[in-house]
C-alpha positions in Angstrom: 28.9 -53.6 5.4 26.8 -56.4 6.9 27.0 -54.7 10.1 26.1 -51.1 8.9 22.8 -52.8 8.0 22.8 -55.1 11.1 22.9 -51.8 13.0 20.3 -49.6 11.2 17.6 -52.9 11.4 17.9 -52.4 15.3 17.8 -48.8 15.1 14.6 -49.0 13.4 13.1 -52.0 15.3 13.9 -49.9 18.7 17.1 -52.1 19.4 19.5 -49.2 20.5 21.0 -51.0 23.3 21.9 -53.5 20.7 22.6 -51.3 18.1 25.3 -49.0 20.2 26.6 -52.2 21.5 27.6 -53.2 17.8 28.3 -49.6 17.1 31.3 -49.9 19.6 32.6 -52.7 18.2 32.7 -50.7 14.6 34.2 -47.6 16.2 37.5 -49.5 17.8 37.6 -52.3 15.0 35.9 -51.3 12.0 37.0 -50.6 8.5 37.6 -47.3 7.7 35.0 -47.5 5.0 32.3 -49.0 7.4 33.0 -46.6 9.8 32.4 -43.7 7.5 28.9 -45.5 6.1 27.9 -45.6 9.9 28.5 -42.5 10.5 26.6 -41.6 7.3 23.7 -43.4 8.5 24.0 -42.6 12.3 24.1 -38.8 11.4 20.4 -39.3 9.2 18.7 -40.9 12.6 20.4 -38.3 14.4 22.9 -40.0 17.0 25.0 -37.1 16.4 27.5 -37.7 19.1 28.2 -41.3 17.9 28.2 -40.1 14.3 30.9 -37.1 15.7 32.9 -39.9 16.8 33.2 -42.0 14.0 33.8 -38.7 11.7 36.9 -37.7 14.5 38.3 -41.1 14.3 38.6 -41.3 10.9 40.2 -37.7 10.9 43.1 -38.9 12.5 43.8 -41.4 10.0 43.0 -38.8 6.9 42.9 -35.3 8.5 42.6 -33.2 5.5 39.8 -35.4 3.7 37.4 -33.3 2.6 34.7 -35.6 2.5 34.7 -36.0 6.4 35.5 -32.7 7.1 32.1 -31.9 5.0 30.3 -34.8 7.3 31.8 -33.0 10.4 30.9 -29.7 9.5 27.4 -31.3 9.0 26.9 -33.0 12.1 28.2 -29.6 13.8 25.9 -27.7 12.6 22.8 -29.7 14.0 24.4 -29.8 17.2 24.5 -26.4 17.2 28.2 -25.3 17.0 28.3 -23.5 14.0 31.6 -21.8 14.7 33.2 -24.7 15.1 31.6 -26.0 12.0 33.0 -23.2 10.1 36.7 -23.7 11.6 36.3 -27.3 10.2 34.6 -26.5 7.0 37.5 -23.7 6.3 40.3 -26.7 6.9 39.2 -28.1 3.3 41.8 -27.3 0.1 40.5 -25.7 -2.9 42.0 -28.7 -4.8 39.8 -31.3 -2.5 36.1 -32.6 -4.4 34.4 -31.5 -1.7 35.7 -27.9 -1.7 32.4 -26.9 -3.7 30.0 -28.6 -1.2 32.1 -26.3 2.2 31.3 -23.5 0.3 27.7 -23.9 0.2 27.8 -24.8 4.0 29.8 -22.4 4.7 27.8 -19.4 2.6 24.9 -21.1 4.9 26.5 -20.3 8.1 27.7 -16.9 7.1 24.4 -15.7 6.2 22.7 -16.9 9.2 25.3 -14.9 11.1 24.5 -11.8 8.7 27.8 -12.2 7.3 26.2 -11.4 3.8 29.4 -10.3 2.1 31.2 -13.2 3.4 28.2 -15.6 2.3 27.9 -14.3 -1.3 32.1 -14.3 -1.9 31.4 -18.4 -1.0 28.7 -18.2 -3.5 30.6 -16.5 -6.1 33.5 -18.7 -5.9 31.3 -22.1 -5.7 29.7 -20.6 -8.9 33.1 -20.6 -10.5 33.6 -24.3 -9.5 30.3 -25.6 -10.6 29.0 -23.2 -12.9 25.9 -25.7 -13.7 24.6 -26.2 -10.5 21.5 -24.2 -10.1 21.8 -24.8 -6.2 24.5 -22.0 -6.2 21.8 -20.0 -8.4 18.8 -20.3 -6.0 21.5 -19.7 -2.9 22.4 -16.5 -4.2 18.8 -16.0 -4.9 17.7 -16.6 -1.4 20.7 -14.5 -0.4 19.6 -11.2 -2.5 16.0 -11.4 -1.8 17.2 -11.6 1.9 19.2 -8.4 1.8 16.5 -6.4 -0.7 19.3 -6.3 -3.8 15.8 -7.5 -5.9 17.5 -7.2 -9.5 20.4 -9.8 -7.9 17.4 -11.9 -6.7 15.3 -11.5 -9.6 18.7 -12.8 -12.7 19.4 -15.3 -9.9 15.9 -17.2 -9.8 15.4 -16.9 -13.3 19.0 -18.7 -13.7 17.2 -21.9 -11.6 13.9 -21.2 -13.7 16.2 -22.6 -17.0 16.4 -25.9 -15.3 13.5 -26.2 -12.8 10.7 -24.2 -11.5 11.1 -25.7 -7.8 14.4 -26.5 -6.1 14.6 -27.8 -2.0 10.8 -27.7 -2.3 10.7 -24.0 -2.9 8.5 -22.7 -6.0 10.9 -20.3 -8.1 7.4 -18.7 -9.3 6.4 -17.8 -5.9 10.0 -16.4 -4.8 9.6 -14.3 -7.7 6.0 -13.7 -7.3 6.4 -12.5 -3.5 9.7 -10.5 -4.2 8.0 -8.8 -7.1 5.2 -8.2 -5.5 7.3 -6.7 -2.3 9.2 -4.3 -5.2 6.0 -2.8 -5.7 5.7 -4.8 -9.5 2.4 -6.1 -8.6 1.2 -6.1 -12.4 4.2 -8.6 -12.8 4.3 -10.6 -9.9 0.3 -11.8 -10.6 1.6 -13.8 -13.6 4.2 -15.4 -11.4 1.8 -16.0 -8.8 -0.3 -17.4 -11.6 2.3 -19.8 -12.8 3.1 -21.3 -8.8 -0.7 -21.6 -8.5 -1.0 -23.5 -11.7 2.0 -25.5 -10.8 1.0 -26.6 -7.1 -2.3 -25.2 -4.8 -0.1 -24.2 -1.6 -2.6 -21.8 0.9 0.8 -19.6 1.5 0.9 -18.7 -2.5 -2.4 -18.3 -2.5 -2.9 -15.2 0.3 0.0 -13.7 -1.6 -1.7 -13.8 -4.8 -4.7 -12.4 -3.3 -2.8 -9.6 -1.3 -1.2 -8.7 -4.4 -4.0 -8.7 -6.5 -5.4 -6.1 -4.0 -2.6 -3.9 -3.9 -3.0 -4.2 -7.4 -6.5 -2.7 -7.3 -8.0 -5.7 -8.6 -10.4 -6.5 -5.8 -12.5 -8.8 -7.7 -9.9 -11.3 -8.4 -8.2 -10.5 -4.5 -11.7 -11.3 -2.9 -12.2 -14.4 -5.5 -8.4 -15.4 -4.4 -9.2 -15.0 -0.7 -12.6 -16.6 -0.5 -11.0 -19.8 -2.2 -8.5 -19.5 1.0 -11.0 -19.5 3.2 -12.9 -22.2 1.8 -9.7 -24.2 2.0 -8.4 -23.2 5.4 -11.0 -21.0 7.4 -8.2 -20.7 10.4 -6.0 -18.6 7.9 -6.8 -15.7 10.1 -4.9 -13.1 7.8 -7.2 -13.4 5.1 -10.0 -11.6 6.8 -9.3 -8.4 7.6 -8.2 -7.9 4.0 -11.1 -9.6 2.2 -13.1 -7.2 4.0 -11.4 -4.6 2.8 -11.5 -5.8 -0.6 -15.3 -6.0 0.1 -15.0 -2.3 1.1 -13.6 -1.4 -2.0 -16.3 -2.4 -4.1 -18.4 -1.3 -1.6 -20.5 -4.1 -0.6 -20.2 -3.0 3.0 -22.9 -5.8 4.1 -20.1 -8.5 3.1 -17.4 -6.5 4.4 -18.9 -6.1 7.5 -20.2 -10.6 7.2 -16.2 -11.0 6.7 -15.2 -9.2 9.6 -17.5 -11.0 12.1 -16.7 -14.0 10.3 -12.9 -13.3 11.5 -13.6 -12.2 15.2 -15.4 -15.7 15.6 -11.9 -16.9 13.9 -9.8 -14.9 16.2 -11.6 -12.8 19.1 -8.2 -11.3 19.6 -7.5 -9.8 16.4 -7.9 -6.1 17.3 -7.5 -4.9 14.0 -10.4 -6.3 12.8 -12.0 -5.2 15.9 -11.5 -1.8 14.3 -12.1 -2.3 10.9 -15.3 -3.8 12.0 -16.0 -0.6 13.7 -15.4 1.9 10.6 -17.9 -0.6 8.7 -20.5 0.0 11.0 -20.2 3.5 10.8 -20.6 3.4 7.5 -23.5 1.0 7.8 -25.2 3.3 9.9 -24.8 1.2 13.1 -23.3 3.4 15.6 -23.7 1.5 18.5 -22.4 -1.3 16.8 -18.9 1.2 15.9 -18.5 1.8 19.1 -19.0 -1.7 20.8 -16.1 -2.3 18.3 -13.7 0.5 19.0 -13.8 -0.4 22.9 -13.8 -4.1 22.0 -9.7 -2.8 20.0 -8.8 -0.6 22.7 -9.4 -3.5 25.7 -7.6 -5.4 23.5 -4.9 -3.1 23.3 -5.3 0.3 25.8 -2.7 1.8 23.9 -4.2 1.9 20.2 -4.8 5.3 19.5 -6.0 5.2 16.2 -9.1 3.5 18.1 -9.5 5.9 20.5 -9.5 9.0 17.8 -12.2 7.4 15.8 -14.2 6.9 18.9 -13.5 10.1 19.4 -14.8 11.5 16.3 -17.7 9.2 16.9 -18.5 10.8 20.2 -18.2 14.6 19.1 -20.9 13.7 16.4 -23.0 12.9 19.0 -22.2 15.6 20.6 -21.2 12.8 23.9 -18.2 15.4 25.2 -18.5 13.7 28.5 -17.5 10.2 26.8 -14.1 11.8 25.3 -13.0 12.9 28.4 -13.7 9.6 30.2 -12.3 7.8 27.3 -9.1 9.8 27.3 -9.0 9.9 30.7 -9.0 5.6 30.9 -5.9 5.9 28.5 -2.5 5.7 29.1 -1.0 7.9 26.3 1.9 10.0 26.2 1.6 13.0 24.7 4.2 13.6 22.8 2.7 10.1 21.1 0.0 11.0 20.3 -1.0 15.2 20.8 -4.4 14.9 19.4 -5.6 13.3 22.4 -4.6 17.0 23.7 -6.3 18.7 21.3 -9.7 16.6 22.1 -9.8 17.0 25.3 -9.6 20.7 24.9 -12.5 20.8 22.6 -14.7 18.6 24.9 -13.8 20.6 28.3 -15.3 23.4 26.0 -18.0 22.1 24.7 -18.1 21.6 28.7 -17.7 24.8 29.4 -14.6 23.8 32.1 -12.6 26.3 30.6 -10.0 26.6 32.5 -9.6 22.4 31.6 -9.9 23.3 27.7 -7.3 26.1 28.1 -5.0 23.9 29.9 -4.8 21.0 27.1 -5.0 23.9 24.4 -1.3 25.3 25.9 -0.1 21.7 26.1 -1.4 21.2 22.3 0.1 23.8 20.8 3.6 23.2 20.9 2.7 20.0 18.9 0.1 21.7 16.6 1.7 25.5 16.3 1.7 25.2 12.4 -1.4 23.7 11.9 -4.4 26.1 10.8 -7.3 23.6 12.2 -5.7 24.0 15.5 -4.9 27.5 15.6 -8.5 28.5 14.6 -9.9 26.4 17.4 -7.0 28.0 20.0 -7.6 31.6 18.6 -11.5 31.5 18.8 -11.7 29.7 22.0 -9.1 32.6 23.1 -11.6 35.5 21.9 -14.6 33.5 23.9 -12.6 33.7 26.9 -11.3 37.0 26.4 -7.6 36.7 26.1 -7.8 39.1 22.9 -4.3 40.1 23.5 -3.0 35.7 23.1 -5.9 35.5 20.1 -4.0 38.1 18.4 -1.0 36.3 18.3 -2.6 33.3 17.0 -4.4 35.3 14.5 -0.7 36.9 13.5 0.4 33.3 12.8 -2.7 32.2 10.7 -2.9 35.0 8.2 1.6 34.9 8.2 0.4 31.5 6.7 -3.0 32.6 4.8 -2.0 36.3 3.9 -4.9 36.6 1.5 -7.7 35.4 3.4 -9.9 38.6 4.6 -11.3 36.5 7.6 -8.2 36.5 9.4 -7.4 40.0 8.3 -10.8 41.9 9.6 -10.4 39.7 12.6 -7.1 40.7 13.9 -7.9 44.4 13.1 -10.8 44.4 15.7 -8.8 42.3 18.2 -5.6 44.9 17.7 -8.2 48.0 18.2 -9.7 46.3 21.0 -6.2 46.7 22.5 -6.0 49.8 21.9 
């Protein structure tokens, strides 16, 4: 084995020419034990070719050695030819000591492909062969919690949490924390997130637990949780927009509104916060400030519609009609997107008085608002102003069909039908 080592020393003192030159002369005339310790240790610095080569020339001395085929299966897989890896892998007997280890490689592959039914009958039946190892247990964990079976998920990380609370680097509290707290169990998943907190300060478990902590409804604890993350990592950009609403929620809009700028000088692209920002400052009394915001969102993204209707609420309290048609107008919507872009327009070319404009956008809104009453009150007044009593009626027929007992819609089609008359 003196020149397995002779060979790795050169590797790591930058001596490849050296070490593939004594690499050949393992490969034609080495023992079949060195050759397999090389291509061990040739594999872990990643010559994967020479490592391939080794593996292959061993094979035709022991082709069914399920050791090797193992390596191989290995080595194909970081060059990137998982089928093949999976045609050598499937070569190994169920009799061979290695038969346990292709199954986890192979459950590997299969789930990467999506091949979950395949993956978990490889789990199931590595299970049976090694019934203690808790690998299998956090595989079929990861496997579960990947297809949303979260009762599978949930027996199978608690099977790994009898022998260890962190396997491959993972925290078993924190996969149980996040799928819990995905289920909708947020009450439960705190104490998990808890525990992985106690057990190791990672900034990843640490937004979940303050996410879930404000799903919860416990903002206090969410915005104590997310300020400790900022503290540690200001670029966690995430954070922001949901300590502000945390803020919101206990409405200490100043702070809210401190978070959100805070995150725009973070991330100048975040639109969301952009418009977050913007209901804040509505709230705060700052209008100008609102709509700086909304615009800032919707030239971050033209297409953002929720934006653009709060803008638009914005503007008809200021009675800026003008402002919603020119916003609208700079938009490229589709209407059957979005229809209450329709609807706004044809209250602003009223409030206009371009009435043929309003009437226009008030035909194209009603086949996407036909059932709704705000709608149909706007249409069927608008309708009276203009003197289509005959069209008003009919909208008047639909709203009290809806509201029977209200007298208002009643006493109002009766003088539109004697009008006809």
């Amino acid at each position: 084995m003196d020149r397995v080592n002779k060979i790795i020393t050169m590797l790591e003192n930058g001596q490849h020419n050296e070490a593939i030159n004594e690499y050949n002369v393992v490969l034609t005339k080495g023992q079949p034990d060195e050759k397999f310790l090389l291509a061990e240790e040739m594999f872990q610095y990643g010559f994967l070719s020479e490592s391939k080569a080794l593996v292959e020339n061993l094979l035709v001395i022991y082709p069914e050695e399920g050791e090797l085929l193992v390596l191989l299966g290995e080595i194909l897989v970081e060059s990137g030819d998982e089928e093949q890896a999976i045609l050598e892998l499937e070569k190994i007997s169920e009799h061979d000591p290695s038969f346990g280890q292709s199954l986890l490689l192979l459950a590997d592959l299969y789930q990467v492909q999506g091949l979950y039914e395949v993956c978990e009958r490889k789990l199931q039946k590595a299970k049976e062969l090694l019934p203690d190892e808790v690998i299998i247990d956090f595989a079929l964990g990861e496997l579960y919690s990947e297809q949303g079976e979260v009762t599978k998920a949930l027996i199978s990380y608690e099977a790994v949490l009898k022998e260890q609370d962190e396997i491959a680097g993972v925290s078993i509290f924190q996969r149980m924390a996040e799928l819990l707290s995905a289920s909708g169990e947020f009450e439960e998943a705190l104490t998990f997130y808890d525990k992985a907190i106690d057990d190791k300060l990672e900034i990843n478990t640490l937004f979940g637990y303050a996410f879930t902590a404000l799903q919860a409804g416990y903002n206090r604890t969410s915005i104590e949780k997310f300020e400790e993350l900022k503290g540690i990592d200001p670029e966690y950009h995430s954070l922001y927009l949901h300590l502000a609403k945390a803020y919101e929620r206990e409405e200490e809009l100043e702070n809210s509104m401190n978070v959100v700028q805070e995150g725009i000088r973070q991330d100048e692209f975040n639109k969301d916060l952009f418009f977050f920002g913007g209901k804040i400052a509505i709230k705060l009394g700052k209008p100008d400030l609102a709509e700086q915001y909304f615009r800032e969102a919707l030239v971050l993204d033209p297409g953002f519609t929720e934006a653009a209707l709060t803008l638009n609420k914005l503007f008809f309290q200021q009675e800026r009609y003008e402002a919603v048609i020119d916003l609208i107008s700079q938009l490229d919507f589709v209407e059957d997107e979005e229809p209450q872009l329709l609807w706004d327009s044809a209250l602003a070319f009223d409030k206009l008085e371009k009435y043929s404009n309003a009437l226009d956008k008030y035909e194209s809104a009603y086949t996407f608002f036909k059932n709704n009453e705000a709608f149909l009150n706007d249409y069927g007044y608008f309708l009276i102003e203009e003197g289509k009593t005959d069209l008003a009626a009919e909208i008047f027929k639909q709203l009290q069909k809806g509201d029977p007992t209200n007298g208002e819609y009643t006493d109002l089609l009766d003088r539109l039908i004697s009008r006809e008359n």
